[in-house]
C-alpha positions as CSV (number, residue, x, y, z in Angstrom):
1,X,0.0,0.0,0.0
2,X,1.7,3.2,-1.2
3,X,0.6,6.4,0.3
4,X,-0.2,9.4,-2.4
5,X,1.8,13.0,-2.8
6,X,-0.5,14.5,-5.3
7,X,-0.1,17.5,-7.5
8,X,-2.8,20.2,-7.2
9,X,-3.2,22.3,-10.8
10,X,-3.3,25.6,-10.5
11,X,-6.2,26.5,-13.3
12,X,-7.6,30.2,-13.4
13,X,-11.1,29.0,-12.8
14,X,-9.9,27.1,-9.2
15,X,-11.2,28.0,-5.9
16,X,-8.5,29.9,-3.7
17,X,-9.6,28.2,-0.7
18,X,-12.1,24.9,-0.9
19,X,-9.5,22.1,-1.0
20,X,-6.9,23.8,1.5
21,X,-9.7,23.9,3.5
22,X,-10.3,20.5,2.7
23,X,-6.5,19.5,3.5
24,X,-6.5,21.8,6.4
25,X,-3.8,24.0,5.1
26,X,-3.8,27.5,4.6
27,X,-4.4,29.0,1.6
28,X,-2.0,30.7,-0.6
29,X,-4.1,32.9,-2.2
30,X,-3.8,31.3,-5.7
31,X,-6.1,29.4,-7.8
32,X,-5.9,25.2,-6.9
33,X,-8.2,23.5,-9.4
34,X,-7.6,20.0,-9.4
35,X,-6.2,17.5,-7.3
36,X,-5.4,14.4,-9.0
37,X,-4.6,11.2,-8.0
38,X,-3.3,8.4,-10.4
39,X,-1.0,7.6,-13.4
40,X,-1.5,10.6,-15.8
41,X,1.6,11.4,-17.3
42,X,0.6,15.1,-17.2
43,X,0.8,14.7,-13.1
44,X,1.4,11.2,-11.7
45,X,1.1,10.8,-8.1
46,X,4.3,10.4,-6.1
47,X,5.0,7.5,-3.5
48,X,8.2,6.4,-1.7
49,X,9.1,4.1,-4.4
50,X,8.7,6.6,-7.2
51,X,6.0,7.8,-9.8
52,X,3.0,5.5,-9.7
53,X,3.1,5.7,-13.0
54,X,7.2,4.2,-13.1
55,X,5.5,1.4,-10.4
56,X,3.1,0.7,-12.9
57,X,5.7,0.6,-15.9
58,X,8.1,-1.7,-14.3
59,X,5.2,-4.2,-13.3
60,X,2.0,-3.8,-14.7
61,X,0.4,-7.2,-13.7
62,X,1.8,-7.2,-10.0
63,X,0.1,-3.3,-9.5
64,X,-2.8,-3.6,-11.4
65,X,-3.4,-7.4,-11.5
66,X,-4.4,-9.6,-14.5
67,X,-7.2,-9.3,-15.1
68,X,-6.9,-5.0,-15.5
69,X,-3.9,-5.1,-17.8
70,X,-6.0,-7.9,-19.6
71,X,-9.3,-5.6,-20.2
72,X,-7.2,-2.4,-20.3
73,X,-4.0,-2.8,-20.7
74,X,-0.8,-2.1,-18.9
75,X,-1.7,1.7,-17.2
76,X,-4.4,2.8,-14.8
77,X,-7.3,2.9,-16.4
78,X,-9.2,6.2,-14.4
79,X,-7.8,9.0,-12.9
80,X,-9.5,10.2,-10.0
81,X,-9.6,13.8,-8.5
82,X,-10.7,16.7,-6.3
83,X,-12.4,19.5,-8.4
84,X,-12.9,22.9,-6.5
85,X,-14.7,25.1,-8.9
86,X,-14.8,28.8,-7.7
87,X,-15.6,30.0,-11.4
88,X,-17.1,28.7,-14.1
89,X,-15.5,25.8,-16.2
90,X,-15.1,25.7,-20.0
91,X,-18.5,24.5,-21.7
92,X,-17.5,21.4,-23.1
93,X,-18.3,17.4,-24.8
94,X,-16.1,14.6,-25.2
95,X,-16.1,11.8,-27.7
96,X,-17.2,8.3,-27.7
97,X,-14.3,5.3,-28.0
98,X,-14.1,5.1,-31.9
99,X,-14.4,9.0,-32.5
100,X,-11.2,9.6,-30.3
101,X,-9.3,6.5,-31.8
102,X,-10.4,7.9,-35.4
103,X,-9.6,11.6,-34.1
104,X,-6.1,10.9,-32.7
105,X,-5.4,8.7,-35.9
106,X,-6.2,11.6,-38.2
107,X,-4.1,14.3,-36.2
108,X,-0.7,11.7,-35.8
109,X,-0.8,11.4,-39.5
110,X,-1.4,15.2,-39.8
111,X,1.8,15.8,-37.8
112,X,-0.2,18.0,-35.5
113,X,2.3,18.1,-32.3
114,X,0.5,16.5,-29.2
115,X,0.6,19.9,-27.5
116,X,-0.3,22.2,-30.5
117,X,-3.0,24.8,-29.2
118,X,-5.2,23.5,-32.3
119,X,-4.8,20.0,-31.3
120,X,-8.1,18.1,-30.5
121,X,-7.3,14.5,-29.4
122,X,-4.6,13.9,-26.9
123,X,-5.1,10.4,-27.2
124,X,-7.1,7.6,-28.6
125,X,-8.9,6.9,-25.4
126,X,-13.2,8.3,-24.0
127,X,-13.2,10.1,-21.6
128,X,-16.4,9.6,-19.4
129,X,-16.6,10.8,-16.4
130,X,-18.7,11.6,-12.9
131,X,-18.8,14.0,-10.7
132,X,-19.4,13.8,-7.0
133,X,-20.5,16.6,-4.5
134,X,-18.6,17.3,-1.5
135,X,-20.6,20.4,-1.1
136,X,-23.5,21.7,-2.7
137,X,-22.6,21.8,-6.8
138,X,-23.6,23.6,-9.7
139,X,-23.8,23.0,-12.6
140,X,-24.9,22.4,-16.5
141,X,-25.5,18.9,-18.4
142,X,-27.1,18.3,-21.7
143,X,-29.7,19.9,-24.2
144,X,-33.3,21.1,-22.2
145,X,-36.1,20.8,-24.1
146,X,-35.8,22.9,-27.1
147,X,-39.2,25.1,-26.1
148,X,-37.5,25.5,-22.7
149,X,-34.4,27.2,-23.9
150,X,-36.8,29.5,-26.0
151,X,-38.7,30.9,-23.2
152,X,-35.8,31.3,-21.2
153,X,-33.6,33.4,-24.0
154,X,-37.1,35.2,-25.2
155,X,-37.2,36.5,-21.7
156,X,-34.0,38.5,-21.9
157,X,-36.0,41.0,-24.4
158,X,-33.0,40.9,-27.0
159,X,-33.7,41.4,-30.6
160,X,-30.9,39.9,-32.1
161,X,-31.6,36.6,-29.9
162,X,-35.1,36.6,-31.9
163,X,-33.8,34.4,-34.6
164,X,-32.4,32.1,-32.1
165,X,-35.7,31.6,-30.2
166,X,-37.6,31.3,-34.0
167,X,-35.3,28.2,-34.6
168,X,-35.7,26.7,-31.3
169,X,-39.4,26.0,-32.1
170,X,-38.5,24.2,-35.2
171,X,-38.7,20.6,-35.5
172,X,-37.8,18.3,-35.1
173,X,-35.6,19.1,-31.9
174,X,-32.4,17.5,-32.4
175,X,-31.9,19.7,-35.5
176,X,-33.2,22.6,-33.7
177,X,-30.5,22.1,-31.5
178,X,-28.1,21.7,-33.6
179,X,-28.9,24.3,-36.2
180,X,-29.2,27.0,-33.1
181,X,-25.8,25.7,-31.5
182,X,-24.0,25.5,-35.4
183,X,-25.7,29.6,-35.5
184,X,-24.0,30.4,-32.2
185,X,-20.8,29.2,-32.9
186,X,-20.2,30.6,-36.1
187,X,-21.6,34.2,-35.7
188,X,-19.5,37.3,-36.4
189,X,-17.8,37.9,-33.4
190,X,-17.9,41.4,-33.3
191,X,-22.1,41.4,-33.3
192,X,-22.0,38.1,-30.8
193,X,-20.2,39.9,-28.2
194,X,-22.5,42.9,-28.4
195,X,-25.8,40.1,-28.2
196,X,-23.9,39.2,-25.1
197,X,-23.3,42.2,-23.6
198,X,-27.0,43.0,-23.8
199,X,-28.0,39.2,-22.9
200,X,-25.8,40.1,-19.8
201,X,-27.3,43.3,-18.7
202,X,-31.1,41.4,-18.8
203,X,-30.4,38.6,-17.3
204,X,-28.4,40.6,-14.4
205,X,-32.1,42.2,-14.1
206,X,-33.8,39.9,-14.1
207,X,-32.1,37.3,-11.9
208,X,-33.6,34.3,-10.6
209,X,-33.3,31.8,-13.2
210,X,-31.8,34.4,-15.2
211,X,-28.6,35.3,-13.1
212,X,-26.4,32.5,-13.8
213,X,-25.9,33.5,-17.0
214,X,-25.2,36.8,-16.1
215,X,-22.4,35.5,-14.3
216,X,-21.0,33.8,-16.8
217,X,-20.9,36.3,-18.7
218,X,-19.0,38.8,-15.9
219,X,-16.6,35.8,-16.6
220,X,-16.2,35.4,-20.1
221,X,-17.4,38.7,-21.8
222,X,-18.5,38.3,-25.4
223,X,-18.2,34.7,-25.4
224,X,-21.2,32.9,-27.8
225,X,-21.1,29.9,-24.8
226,X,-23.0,32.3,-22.5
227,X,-26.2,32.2,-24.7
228,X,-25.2,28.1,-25.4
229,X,-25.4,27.3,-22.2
230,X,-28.9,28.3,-22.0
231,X,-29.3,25.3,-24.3
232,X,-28.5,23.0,-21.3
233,X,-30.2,21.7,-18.1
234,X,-29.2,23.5,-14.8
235,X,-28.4,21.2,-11.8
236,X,-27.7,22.0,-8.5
237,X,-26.1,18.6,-6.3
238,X,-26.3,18.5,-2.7
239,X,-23.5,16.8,-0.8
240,X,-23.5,13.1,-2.1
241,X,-24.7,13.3,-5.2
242,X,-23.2,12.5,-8.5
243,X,-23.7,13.1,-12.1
244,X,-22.6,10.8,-14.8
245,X,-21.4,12.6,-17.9
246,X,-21.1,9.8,-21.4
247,X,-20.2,10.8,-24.3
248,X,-20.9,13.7,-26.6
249,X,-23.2,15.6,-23.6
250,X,-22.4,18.9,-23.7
251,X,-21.7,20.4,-19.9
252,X,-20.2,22.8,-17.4
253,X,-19.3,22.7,-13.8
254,X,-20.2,26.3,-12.3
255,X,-18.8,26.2,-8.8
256,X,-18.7,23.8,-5.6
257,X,-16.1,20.8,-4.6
258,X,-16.4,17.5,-5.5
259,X,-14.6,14.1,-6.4
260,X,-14.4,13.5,-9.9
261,X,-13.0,10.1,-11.4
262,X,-12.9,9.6,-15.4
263,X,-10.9,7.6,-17.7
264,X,-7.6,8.2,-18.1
265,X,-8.3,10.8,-21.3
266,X,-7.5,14.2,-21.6
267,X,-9.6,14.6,-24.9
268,X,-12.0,17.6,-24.6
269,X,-14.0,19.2,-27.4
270,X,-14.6,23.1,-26.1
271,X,-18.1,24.7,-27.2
272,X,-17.2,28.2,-25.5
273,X,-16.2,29.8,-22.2
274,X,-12.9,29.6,-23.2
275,X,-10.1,31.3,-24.8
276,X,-9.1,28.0,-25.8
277,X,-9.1,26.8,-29.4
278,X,-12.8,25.6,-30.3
279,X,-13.1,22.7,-33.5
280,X,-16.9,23.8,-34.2
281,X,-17.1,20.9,-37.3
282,X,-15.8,18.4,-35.2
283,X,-17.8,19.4,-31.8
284,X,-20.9,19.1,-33.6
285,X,-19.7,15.7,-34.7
286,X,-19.3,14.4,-31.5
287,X,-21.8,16.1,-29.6
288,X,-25.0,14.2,-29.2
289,X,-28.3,16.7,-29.7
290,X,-30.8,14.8,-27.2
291,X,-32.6,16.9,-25.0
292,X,-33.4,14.7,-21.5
293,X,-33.7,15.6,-17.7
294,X,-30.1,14.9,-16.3
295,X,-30.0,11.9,-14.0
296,X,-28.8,13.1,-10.7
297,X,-27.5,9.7,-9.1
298,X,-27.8,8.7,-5.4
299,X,-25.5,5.5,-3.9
300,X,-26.8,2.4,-4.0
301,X,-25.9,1.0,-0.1
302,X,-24.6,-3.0,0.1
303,X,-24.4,-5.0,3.0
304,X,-20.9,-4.4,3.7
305,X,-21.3,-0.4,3.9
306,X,-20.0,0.3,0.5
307,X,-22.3,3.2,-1.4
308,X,-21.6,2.6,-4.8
309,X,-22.3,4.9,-7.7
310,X,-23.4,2.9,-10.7
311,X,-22.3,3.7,-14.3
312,X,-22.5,2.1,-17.4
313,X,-18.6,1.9,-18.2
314,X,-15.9,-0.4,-16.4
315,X,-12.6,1.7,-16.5
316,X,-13.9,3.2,-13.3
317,X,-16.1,1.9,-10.1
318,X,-16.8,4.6,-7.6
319,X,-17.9,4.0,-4.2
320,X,-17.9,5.5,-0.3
321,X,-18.0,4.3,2.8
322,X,-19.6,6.7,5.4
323,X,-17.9,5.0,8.6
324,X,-19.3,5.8,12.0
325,X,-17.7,5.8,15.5
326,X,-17.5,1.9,16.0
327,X,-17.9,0.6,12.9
328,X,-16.7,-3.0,12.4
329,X,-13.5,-3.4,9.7
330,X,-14.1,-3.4,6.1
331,X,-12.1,-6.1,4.3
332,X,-10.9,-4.3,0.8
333,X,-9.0,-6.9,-0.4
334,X,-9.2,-6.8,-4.4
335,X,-7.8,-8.4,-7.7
336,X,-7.7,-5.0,-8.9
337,X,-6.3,-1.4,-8.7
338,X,-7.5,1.1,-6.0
339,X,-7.3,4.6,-4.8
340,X,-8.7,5.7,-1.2
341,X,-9.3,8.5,-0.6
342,X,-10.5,10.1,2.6
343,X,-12.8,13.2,2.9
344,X,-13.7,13.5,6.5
345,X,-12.6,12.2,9.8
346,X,-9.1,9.7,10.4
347,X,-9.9,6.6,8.7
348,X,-6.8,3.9,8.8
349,X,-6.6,1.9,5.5
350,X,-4.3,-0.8,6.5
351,X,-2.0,0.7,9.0
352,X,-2.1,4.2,6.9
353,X,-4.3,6.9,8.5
354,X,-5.8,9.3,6.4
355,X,-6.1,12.9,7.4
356,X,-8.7,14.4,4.8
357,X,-7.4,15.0,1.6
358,X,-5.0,12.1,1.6
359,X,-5.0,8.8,-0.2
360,X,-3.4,5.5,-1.3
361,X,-2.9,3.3,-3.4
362,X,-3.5,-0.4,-3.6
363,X,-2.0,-2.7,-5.3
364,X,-4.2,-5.5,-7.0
365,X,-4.3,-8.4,-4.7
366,X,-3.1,-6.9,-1.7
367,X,-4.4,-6.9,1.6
368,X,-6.6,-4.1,2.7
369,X,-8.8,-3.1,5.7
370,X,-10.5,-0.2,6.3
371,X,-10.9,0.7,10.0
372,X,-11.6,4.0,11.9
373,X,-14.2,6.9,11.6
374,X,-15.0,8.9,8.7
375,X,-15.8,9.1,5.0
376,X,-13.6,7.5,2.2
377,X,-13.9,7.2,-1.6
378,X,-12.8,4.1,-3.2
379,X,-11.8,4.0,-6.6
380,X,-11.4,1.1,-8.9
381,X,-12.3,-0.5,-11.8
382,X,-14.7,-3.5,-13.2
383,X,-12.2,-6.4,-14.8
């Protein structure tokens, strides 16, 4: 069992205080983003032994046990992280398995260099991923009903959004969608930052369901993903709730701290609130124009205390166990991978305590008992 020393990112949009406070540090009065936790060559946890990524390299079957490097082959298949969102994340989809092998393919043989601002696919891997609130969360997921979206832009009083709310009672809806989303993208830039400057002012007015928008566009002035993300569902989580993001749904976090597993991808298709590049032909590619009520999930409880958060893919299982003063040991053991990481109280995993914040890894196979008080997350995967 290898204890963690993980790299916190430092992205503009990061809270400046959520996971010190989570760590129980004090701030520094910069931006911490992201704290990840697994073998992502971008920022690979640290252990004693090394990198767990050089762990992983020198013996893939003994760390991650048959049966993983069998299903996935020889690397971690997830990474798993703590999000703090104090502003407003980029609006964004990401592809299914065969767009991002096809994707990658097409830029290697371009000679596009992997770290080329115009570069789409990082890799040839998905990139699913959910999200799980450690304090209330908000955010946006996939296409509202069509009609919806029209009242909600008609209300801003706008003139040059009238065209916008015509198309939006077209059918049938998925080429509303995309026609309106295609219109967006590709406007004059010049007359789309004056639509959102005047979106901005109303929707400040107005507030209510009206005022996120206004925010987001305090944070990216201009930007044609301010009106695009009134396409989408809002969703608010309370503390233990998750949301499951699959392939091409479009979606933005908006603020709170959570942990956030996903496969091991950095492939991201942007659709605005960015200065980032955005690859409008290839985003509407991938992204998927359905409009349905995001599924807000809740853990299923097992005998054994685990509360396990069911998704539809295998390179990652997340689970918690809520531990409370007394509670018997928990036997871990497992033929594959695993991260813990706790979140509240001293839990011991093994003979490790875990202040919150901190986390190990588990070998495949290895012995592991969780004991103690508190909340941990268990990541893993389903070989």
């Amino acid at each position: 069992m290898e204890r963690l020393v993980n790299t916190v990112r430092p992205y503009a949009w990061g809270s400046t205080t959520a996971i010190p406070e989570l760590l129980g540090i004090a701030p520094t009065g910069e931006p911490q983003a992201e704290m990840w936790m697994g073998a992502h060559p971008g920022a690979p946890s640290r252990t004693e032994r090394g990198s767990l990524n050089e762990l992983i390299d020198a013996d893939p079957v003994r760390e991650l046990g048959e049966r993983s490097v069998e299903k996935f082959g020889p690397r971690l298949p997830f990474l798993l992280k703590v999000l703090a969102a104090g502003a407003p994340l980029s609006l964004q989809a990401h592809p299914d398995l065969d767009q991002a092998r096809a994707g990658h393919a097409a830029e290697e043989a371009a000679g596009i260099p992997v770290d080329a601002p115009h570069r789409t696919y990082k890799d040839a891997n998905h990139k699913p991923e959910l999200i799980c609130a450690l304090t209330p969360f908000d955010g946006l997921c996939g296409f509202r009903a069509p009609a919806e979206s029209a009242d909600l832009i008609a209300a801003l009083g706008v003139d040059s959004l009238k065209p916008y709310v015509d198309l939006l009672h077209a059918q049938p809806e998925d080429a509303a969608l995309r026609e309106v989303l295609t219109a967006l993208l590709t406007a004059d830039p010049e007359e789309m930052a004056h639509t959102v400057a005047e979106a901005a002012v109303a929707a400040d007015r107005l507030g209510g369901d009206h005022a996120p928008y206004a925010t987001l566009a305090h944070h990216y002035p201009g930007d044609p993903g301010v009106i695009a993300a009134m396409l989408l569902n809002r969703v608010r989580l309370q503390p233990g709730e998750a949301l499951y993001l699959g392939a091409g749904v479009p979606h933005a976090y908006l603020e709170g701290l959570g942990v956030e597993i996903m496969a091991n991808s950095d492939n991201v298709l942007r659709c605005g609130l960015t200065p980032k590049h955005v690859d409008v032909p290839e985003l509407l590619r991938v992204v998927r124009f359905e409009p349905a009520d995001p599924s807000v999930l809740r853990p299923e409880a097992s005998p054994t205390g685990e509360e396990v958060y069911d998704t539809p893919i295998d390179e990652f299982r997340l689970s918690r166990f809520v531990r409370p003063e007394g509670a018997a040991p928990t036997d871990l053991t497992s033929p594959t991978p695993q991260i813990l990481l706790a979140v509240a109280g001293r839990p011991k995993a093994g003979e490790v305590t875990l202040a919150p914040g901190e986390s190990v890894f588990v070998p495949a196979g290895e012995s592991a008992e969780l004991t103690g008080t508190g909340t941990v997350f268990r990541a893993t995967v389903v070989a």
